[in-house]
NULUM-829956 format. One line per 2 residues: number of its first residue (from 1); their letters; for each residue x, y, z of C-alpha. Coordinates in steps of 0.1 Angstrom, whole numbers. Layout:
NUM) a) X,Y,Z ~ ...
***
This chain:
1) xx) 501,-1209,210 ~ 501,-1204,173
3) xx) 471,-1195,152 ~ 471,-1231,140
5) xx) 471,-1244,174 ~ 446,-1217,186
7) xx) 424,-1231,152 ~ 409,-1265,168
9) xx) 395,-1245,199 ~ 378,-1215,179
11) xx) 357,-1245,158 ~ 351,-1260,191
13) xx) 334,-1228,206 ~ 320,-1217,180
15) xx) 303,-1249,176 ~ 293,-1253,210
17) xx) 278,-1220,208 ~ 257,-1229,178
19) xx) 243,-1258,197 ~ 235,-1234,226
21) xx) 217,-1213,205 ~ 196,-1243,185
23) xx) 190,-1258,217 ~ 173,-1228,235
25) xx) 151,-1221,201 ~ 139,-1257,202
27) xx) 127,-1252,240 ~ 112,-1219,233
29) xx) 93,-1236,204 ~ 110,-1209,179
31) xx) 125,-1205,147 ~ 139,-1173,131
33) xx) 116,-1165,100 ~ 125,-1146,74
35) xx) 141,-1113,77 ~ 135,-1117,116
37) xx) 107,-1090,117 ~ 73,-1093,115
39) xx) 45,-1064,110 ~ 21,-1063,144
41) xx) -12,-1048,151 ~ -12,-1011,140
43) xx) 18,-1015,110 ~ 47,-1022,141
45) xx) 75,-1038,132 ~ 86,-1058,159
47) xx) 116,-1088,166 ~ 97,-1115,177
49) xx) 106,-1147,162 ~ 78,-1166,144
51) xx) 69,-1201,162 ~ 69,-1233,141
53) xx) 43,-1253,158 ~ 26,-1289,145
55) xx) -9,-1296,143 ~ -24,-1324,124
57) xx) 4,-1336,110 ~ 12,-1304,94
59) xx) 34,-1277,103 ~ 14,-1240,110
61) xx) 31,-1211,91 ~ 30,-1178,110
63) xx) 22,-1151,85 ~ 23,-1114,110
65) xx) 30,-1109,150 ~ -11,-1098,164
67) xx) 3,-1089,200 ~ 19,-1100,227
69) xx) 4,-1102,266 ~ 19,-1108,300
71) xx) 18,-1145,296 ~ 14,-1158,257
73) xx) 23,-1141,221 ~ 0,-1144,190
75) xx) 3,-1148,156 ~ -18,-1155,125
77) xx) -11,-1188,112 ~ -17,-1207,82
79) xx) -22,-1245,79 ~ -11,-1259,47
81) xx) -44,-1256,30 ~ -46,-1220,35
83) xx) -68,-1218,62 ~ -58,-1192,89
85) xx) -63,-1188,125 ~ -48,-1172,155
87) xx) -22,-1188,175 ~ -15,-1187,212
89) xx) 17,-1197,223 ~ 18,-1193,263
91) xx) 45,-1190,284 ~ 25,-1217,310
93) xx) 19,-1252,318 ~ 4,-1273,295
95) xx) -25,-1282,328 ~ -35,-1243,327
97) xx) -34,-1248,289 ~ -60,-1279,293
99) xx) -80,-1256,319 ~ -82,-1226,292
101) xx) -95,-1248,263 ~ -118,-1264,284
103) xx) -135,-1240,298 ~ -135,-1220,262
105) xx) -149,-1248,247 ~ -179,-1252,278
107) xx) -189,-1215,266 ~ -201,-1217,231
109) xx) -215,-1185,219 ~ -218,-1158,192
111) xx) -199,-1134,214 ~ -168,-1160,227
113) xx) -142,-1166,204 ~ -141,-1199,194
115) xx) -112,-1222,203 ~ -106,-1251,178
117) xx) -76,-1270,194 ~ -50,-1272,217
119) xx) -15,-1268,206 ~ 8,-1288,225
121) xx) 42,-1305,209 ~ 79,-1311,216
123) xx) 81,-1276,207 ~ 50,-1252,220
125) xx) 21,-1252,237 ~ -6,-1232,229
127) xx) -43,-1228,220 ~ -56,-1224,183
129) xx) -82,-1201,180 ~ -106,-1184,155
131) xx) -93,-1154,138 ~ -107,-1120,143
133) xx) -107,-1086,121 ~ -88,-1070,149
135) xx) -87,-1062,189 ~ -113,-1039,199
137) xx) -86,-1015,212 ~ -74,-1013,175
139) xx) -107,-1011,160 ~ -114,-977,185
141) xx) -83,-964,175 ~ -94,-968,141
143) xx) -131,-952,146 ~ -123,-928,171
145) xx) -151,-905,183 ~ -145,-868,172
147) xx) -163,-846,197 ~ -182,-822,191
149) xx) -189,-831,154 ~ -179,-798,130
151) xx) -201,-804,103 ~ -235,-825,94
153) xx) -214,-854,78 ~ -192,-858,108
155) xx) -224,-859,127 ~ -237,-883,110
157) xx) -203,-902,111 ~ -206,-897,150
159) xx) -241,-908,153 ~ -233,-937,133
161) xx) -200,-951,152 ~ -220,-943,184
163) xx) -244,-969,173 ~ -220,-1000,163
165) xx) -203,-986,202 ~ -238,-999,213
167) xx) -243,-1027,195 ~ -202,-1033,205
169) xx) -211,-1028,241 ~ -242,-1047,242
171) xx) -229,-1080,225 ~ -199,-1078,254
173) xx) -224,-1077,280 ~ -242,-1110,261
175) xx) -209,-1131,259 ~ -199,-1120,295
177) xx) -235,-1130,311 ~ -236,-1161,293
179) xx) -200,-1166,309 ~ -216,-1160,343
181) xx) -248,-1179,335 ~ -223,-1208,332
183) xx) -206,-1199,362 ~ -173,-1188,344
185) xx) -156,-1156,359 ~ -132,-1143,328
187) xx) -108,-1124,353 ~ -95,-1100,327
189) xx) -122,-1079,311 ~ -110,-1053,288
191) xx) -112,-1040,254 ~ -77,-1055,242
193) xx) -93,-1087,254 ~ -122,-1085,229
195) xx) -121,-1091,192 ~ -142,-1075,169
197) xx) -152,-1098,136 ~ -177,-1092,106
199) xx) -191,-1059,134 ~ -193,-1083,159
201) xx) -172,-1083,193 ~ -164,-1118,209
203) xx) -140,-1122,237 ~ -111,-1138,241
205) xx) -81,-1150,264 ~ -96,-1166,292
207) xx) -58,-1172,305 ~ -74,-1158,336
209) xx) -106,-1177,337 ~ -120,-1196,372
211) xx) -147,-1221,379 ~ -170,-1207,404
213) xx) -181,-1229,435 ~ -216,-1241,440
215) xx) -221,-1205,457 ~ -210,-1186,427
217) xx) -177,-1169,449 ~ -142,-1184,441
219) xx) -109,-1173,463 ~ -86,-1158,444
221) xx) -53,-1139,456 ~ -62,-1105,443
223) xx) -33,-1088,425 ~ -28,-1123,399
225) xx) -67,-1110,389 ~ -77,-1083,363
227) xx) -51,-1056,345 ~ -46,-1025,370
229) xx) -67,-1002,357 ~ -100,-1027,354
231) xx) -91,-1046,389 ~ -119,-1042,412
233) xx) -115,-1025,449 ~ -120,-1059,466
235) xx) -89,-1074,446 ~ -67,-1071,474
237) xx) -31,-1085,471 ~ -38,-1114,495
239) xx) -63,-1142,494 ~ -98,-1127,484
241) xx) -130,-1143,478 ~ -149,-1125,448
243) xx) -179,-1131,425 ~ -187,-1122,390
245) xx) -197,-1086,402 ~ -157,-1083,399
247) xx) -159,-1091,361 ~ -189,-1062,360
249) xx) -170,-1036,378 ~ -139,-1043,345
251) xx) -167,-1045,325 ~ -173,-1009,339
253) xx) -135,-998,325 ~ -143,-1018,294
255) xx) -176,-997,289 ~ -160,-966,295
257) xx) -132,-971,270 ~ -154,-980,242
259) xx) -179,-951,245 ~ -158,-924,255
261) xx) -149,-896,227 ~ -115,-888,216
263) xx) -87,-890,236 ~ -71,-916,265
265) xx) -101,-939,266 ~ -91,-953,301
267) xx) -111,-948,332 ~ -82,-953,355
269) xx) -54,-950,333 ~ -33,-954,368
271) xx) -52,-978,386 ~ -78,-974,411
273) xx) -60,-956,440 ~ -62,-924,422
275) xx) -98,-922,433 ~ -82,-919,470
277) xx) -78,-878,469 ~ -111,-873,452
279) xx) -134,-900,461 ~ -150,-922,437
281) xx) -182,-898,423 ~ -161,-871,423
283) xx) -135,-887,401 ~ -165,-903,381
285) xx) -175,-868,372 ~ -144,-854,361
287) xx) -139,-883,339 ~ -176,-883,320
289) xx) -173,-843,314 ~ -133,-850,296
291) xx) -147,-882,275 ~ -184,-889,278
293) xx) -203,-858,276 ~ -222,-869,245
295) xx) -238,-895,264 ~ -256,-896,294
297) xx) -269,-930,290 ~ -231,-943,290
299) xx) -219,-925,317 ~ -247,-936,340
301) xx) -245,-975,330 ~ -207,-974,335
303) xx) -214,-956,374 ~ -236,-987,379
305) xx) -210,-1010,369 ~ -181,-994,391
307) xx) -202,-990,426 ~ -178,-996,453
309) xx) -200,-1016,470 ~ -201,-1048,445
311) xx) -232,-1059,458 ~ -249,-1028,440
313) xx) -233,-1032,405 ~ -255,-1038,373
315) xx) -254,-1077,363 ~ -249,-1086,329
317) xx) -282,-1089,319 ~ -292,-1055,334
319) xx) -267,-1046,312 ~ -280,-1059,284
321) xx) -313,-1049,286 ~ -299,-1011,289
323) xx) -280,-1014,260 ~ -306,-1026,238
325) xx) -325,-999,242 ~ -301,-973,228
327) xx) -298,-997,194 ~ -317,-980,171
329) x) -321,-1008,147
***
């Protein structure tokens, strides 16, 4: 066959392979922007795509990648006034979509993000939410803890971040008991979960949120519950029943993280099983004299939020009331 002949057939795959390619970037909700490469959270450059998703009749502009989770992706968005906000796009059914938003918008509070609307079009699906500063895991990168302090200005500095850790921790523990109060278990407590705005934390994806029963229990299989190192002992990898005392013990790992001084900031930075060798106080110990020895007040709050036994952990509002006494203002 001549290169003439062979001509007709090159068009015809080439073409067909164009239409492959639009075809799976309309499904995915997708379109290339420019340059292909976005700056994430911390200055990363990274290759996801930005989304082209329609709300209101208009179309929503991503403007930088924030970070990307198990099961969605987000990006700060602009509508065509201007306004920004931080898009969701989730890699779920639109009914767990529906069950997100709804439950987000039961919860209104200070300390929740607020959800505006759900995004749901030939082309994504996703939630549109208020727009934060930055993740509380960035932030404590950002104001990292420097212990001991070498000079009366970095004391001071300490002294002072140790305070908005406070005020940080106690405003966690105020969104997360009014999520309980409402009988909302949030099933994924942690400090990337959070989002600190204007000081304040609020937080966010409740991908993993249940409805508790009239009993305030909800069966859950275990292992889809919680990030490793913040799942409770009684997530088991089968059917489990559990209460909100399993948000409290990841509230524990949450605690830890944003008190601890410099260094990994993760109380089981390989999950709970480590514990097996050493026991549970034991491990406890060696983990408050690496990152918490400036604060016995932190240490012992986050020992009553990881008790074994989850009938013995600190509630929310226990929790609250402890923190509020180490705020100074």
């Amino acid at each position: 066959m001549t290169d003439a002949q062979k001509q007709p057939f090159q068009d015809l795959a080439q073409r067909q392979a164009r239409e492959v390619k639009e075809a799976k970037a309309s499904i995915l909700g997708f379109e290339q922007g420019q340059g292909g490469r976005l700056v994430g959270a911390g200055g990363i450059q990274t290759d996801v795509p930005m989304p082209a998703v329609h709300w209101e009749g208009g179309v929503l502009r991503a403007t930088s990648f924030l970070g990307e989770g198990t099961y969605s992706r987000v990006w700060r968005v602009s509508d065509p006034s201007g306004q920004e906000f931080a898009a969701k796009i989730v890699k779920q059914e639109l009914s767990d979509i529906q069950d997100e938003f709804a439950l987000m918008r039961l919860m209104a509070h200070p300390n929740i993000m607020n959800c505006h609307s759900i995004l749901a079009d030939s082309l994504s699906v996703g939630l549109l939410l208020e727009l934060g500063d930055s993740s509380l895991h960035d932030w404590l990168a950002l104001h990292a803890l420097d212990w001991p302090p070498s000079s009366v200005a970095s004391r001071a500095c300490f002294e002072k971040r140790t305070q908005q850790r406070w005020k940080f921790a106690f405003q966690m523990a105020r969104g997360l008991g009014h999520c309980h109060q409402m009988r909302v278990l949030h099933g994924d407590v942690k400090v990337s979960n959070m989002v600190v705005k204007s000081n304040a934390v609020q937080l966010s994806d409740f991908g993993l949120a249940v409805r508790l029963d009239a009993n305030n229990r909800i069966r859950v299989v275990g292992r889809q519950m919680y990030s490793p190192g913040h799942r409770p002992p009684e997530c088991k990898p089968m059917m489990v029943t559990i209460t909100v005392k399993a948000d409290c013990w990841a509230a524990g790992c949450a605690l830890y993280s944003l008190m601890a001084h410099s260094g990994s900031m993760a109380l089981f930075p390989n999950g709970y099983d480590v514990v097996a060798t050493t026991g549970l106080e034991t491990y406890l110990e060696q983990r408050f004299r690496i990152r918490m020895t400036h604060s016995s007040a932190a240490s012992a709050l986050v020992k009553k939020l990881v008790a074994e036994d989850a009938s013995k952990r600190s509630d929310m509002l226990q929790i609250v009331a402890a923190c509020s006494g180490e705020i100074l203002e």
